[in-house]
Structures are given as structure tokens and as C-alpha cells.
C-alpha positions in Angstrom: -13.0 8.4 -12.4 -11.0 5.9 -10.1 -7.8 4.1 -9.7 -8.7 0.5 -9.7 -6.0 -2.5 -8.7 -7.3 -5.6 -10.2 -6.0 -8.5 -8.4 -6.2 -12.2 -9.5 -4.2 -15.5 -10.3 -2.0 -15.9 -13.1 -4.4 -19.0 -14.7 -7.0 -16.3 -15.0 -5.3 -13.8 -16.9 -7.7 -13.4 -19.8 -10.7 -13.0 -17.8 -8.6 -10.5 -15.5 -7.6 -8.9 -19.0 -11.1 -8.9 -20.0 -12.3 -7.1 -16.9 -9.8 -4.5 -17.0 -10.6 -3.4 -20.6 -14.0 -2.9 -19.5 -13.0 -1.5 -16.6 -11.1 1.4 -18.9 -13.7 2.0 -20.8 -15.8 3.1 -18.2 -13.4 5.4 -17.5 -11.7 4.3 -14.8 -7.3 3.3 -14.5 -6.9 -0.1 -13.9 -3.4 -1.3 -12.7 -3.4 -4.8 -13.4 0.0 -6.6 -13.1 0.5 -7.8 -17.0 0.5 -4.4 -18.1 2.1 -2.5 -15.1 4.9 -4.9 -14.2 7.7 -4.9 -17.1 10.9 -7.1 -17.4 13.8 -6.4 -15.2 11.4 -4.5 -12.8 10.6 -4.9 -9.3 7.8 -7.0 -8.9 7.1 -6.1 -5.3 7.8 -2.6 -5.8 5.7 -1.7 -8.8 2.7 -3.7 -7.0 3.5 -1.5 -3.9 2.8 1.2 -6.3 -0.2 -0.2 -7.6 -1.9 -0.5 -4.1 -0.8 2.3 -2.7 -2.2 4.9 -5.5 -5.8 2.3 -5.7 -8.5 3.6 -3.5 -10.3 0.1 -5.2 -8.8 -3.0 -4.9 -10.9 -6.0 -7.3 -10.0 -9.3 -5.7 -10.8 -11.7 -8.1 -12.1 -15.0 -7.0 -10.7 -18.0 -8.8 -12.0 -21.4 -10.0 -8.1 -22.5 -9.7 -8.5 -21.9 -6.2 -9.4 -19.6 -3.3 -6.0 -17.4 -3.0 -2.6 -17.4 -4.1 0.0 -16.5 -2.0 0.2 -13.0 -4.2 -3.2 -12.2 -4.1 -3.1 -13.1 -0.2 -0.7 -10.0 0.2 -2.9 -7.7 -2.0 -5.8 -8.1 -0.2 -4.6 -8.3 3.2 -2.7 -5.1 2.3 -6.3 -3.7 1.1 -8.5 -4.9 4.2 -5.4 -3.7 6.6 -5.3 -0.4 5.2 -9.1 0.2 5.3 -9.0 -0.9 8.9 -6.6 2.0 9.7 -8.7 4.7 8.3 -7.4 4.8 4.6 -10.0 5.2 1.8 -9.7 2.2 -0.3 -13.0 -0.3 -1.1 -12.4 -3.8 -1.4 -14.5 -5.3 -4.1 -15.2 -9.2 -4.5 -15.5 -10.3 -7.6 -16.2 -14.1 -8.8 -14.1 -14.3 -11.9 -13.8 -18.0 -13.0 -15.3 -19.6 -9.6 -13.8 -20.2 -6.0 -15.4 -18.6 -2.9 -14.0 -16.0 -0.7 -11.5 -16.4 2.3 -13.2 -16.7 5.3 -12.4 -13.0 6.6 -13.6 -11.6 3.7 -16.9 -13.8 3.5 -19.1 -10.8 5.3 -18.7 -8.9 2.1 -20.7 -9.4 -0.6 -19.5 -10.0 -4.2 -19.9 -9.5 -7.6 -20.9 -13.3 -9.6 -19.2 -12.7 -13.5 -19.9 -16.2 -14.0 -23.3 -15.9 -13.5 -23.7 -12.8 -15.2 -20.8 -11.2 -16.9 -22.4 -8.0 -17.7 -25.0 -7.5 -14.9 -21.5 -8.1 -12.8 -19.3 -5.3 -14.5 -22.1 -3.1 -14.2 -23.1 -3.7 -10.6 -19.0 -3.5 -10.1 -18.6 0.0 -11.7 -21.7 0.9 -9.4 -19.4 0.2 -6.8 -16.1 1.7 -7.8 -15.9 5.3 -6.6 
């Protein structure tokens, strides 16, 4: 299956958590920053990591606002790499609410609030 980066904001951690379990059990390995990033470690570094072995990155859309600075780096990092040739999807999802940043509005995304298991399954569809 794939390697899957799961990218979101810290207030939606349970919904991020949520996705990434079911995520797992479709076979696929998820880094998602609560269970990847340890204390004492790197933050930058181990994300680095995460991103560079994704060839998915899930950028989850928040109802506690369009992008944090964090997520802002992760995706850019994504969308910059893809531009350049790499092989690495970028996959809107609509976790809790929010809307997509303007560059990214061209690509269409995945609605879990209207639909949380349509969504996952339309997501997996996409993960390769």
C-alpha cells in the first residue's frame, strides 16, 4: 500500500487521529505528527522525514481556520515537490470545515463532514 503524511492543526487532532486509524486499516502507513514526533526530538527533522518518504500528502482542511503556519510548510513542501517532477499526490480533505488556500482551490477535495465514510472511501480511491 502507500505512505501517507496526514497533515492538520493541532485543534483537530481527534478527527486527524480518527482518519489515520482508518487510514491503517486500509492498509496503508500513515505518519501523522502525534505518533511520529516524540519528546526531545526534532520537530522539523522528523516531519522532514515524514514528507520526504510520503508519496501522499492529506492536507486537512480546518474549521479552526484555513492554514496554520505548519501546515503552510507541509503543503507548500508537497505542491513544490510535485511541481519539480517528484511523485507525491496532494489530497484535500475537509476535516472539521474551512476551505482551501487559494492555490490549492483548482483541486478538488474530499467533504468528511458531509460524509465521513463516502469521504474515507473516495480518499483511499485516491491514495496510490
Amino acid at each position: 500500500m502507500a505512505n501517507v503524511f496526514v497533515s492538520h492543526r493541532s485543534a483537530d487532532l481527534d478527527e486527524a487521529v480518527k482518519l489515520s486509524m482508518e487510514l491503517r486499516k486500509r492498509g496503508h502507513t500513515v505518519w501523522l505528527d502525534e505518533w511520529k514526533i516524540d519528546i526531545g526530538d526534532s520537530i522539523v527533522e522528523r516531519i522532514n522525514e515524514g514528507l520526504t518518504g510520503s508519496n501522499n500528502l492529506v492536507l486537512c482542511y480546518s474549521g479552526t481556520g484555513s492554514v496554520s503556519p505548519w501546515i503552510g510548510r507541509e503543503w507548500m513542501s508537497a505542491l513544490a515537490r510535485r511541481l519539480n517532477g517528484a511523485d507525491i499526490r496532494l489530497l484535500p480533505v475537509r476535516l472539521t470545515g474551512g476551505e482551501p488556500p487559494a492555490i490549492l482551490a483548482d483541486l478538488k477535495y474530499v467533504d468528511l463532514v458531509a460524509d465521513w465514510p463516502g469521504g474515507v472511501d473516495t480518499l483511499c480511491r485516491a491514495i496510490r
